[in-house]
N, C-alpha and C positions, 0 to 999 in steps of 0.2 A: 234588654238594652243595657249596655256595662256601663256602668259608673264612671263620672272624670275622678280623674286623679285630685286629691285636694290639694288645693292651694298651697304654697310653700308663703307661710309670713313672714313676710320683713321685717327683721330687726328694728327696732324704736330709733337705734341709734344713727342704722343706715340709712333710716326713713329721712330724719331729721339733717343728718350730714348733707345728702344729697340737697336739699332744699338750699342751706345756706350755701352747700359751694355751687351752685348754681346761678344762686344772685350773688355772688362775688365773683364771677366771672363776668356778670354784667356792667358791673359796679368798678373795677379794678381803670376800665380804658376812661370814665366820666372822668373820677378821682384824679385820672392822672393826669388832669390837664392843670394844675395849681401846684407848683413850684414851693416847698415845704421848707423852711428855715429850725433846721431843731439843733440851736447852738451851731456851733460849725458846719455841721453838714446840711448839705443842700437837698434834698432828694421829691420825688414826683410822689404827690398824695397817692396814687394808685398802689405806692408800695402798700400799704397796710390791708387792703382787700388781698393782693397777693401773701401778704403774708396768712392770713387767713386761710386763702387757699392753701397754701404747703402745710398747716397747721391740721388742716381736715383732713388732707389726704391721707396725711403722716397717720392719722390717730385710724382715720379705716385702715390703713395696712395694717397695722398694731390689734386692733381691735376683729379684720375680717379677712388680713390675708392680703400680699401683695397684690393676686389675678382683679380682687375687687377693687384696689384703688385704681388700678390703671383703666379697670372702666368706668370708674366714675369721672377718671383725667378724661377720656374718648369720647364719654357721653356729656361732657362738658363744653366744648366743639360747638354742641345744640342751642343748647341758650346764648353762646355768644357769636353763632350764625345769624341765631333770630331775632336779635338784638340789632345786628349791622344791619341786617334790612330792612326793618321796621324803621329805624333812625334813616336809611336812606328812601324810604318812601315818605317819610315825614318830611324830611328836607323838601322832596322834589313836590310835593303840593303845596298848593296856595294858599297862603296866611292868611288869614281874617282881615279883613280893613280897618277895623280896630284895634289892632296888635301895635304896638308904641314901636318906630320902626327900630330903634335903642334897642331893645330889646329881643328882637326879631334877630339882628345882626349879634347880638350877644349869644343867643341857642345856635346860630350858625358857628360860629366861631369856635364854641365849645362842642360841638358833635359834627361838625362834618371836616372829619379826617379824610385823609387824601388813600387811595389804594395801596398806595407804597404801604403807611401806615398801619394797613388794616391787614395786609399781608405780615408784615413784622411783627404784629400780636398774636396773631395766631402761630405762628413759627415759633416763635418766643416761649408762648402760653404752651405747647405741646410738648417741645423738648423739654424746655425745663421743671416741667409737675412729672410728666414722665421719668426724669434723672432723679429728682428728687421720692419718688415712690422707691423707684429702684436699689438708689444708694443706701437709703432707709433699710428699707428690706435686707439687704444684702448683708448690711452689719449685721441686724437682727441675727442674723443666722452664723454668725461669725462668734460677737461676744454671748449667746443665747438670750436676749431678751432681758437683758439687766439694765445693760448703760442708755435707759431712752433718751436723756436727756443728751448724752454727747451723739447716739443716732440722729436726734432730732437737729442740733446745731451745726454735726455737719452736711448730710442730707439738705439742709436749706439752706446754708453760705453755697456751696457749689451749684444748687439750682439757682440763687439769685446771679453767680456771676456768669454763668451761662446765659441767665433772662438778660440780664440787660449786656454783655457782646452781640447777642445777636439780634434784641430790637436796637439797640442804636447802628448796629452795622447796617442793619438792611435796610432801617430807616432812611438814614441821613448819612451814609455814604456817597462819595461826592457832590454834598451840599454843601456841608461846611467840616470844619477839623474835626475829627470826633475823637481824637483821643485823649483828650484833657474832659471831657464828657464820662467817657467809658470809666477813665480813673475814681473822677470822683463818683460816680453813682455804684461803684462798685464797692469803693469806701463805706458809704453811707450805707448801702446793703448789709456788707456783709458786717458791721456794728450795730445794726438793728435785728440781721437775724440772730446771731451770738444773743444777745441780750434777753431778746422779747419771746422767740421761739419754742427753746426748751423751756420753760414753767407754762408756755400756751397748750404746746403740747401734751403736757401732766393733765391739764386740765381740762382736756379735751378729753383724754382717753378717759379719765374719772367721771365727766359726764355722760360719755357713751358707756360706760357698764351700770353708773346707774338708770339710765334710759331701760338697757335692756334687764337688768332685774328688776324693772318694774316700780323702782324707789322714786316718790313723786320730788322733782326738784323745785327751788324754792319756796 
């Protein structure tokens, strides 16, 4: 009888990546329903789980190769398929009688998005982790793997202002005006990715090599 072939082990780093942009895929559409005042700019709490996600993806490309980020972007899809339908089978059964009706109407409010919506995130979420793996990469190979950090901030200003043209366009087109919307939320983006990105990304990728050498963190 011949032998299986042994197991190919998962990187620590990859193990652990996939885990968190997982649940920040889950996380990104909850966040985003609270309307963020940080000084001037106005922006949707879900930015900061997004940013996260382009943070991780960034640091597997870096760390495991374009072909793996883009399917960790694909295989991403999963948990926040199974996310929408879990929340829309919650919605559609019936509350306890003891549930404070207050309360009851506030979980609806905050989770049950309309189709439109649910469509727009996932369009949104695809192309723009997808651009952003891409553009990432592509410098990579351009300047040879020196400049992470201007990789890293342009790579995520261009995937944020792709995310948010095309979740407010699909959204809320012909609902109300969207382009005093689009402006500022691309504002607020793309000064938080500049800012917050490249030093997340350093320290992302410094945690994924120590993961895989084995070095215990914290």
């Amino acid at each position: 009888m011949a032998s299986s072939a042994p197991a190919t082990a998962l990187p620590r780093s990859l193990f652990f990546f996939a885990l968190l942009y997982g649940g920040m895929v889950c996380m990104a559409g909850v966040l985003g329903n609270k309307l963020l005042a940080l000084g001037p700019l106005a922006v949707e709490g879900g930015i900061f789980a997004f940013l996260i996600l382009v943070v991780t993806s960034s640091a597997v490309a870096e760390l495991h190769g374009a072909a793996m980020a883009n399917r960790l972007v694909r295989w991403g899809f999963v948990p926040m398929l199974v996310a929408i339908a879990l929340i829309q089978l919650i919605l559609a059964l019936p509350a306890a009688g003891a549930m404070e009706p207050s309360r009851l109407a506030a979980f609806h409010t905050i989770l049950a998005q309309g189709a439109r919506l649910m469509f727009a995130g996932l369009i949104a979420y695809g192309t723009s982790q997808t651009l952003n793996v891409t553009l990432f990469s592509a410098l990579k190979g351009r300047e040879g793997g020196r400049l992470l950090w201007l990789r890293a901030g342009i790579a995520s200003i261009a995937s944020q202002v792709v995310d948010t043209f095309l979740f407010v366009t699909i959204a809320f087109y012909g609902v109300f005006p969207i382009t005093g919307i689009i402006i500022g939320q691309m504002i607020a983006k793309v000064v938080l990715s500049a800012v917050l990105v490249p030093p997340a990304v350093y320290a992302m990728v410094a945690l994924g090599r120590r993961l895989d050498a084995g070095i215990p963190v914290g």
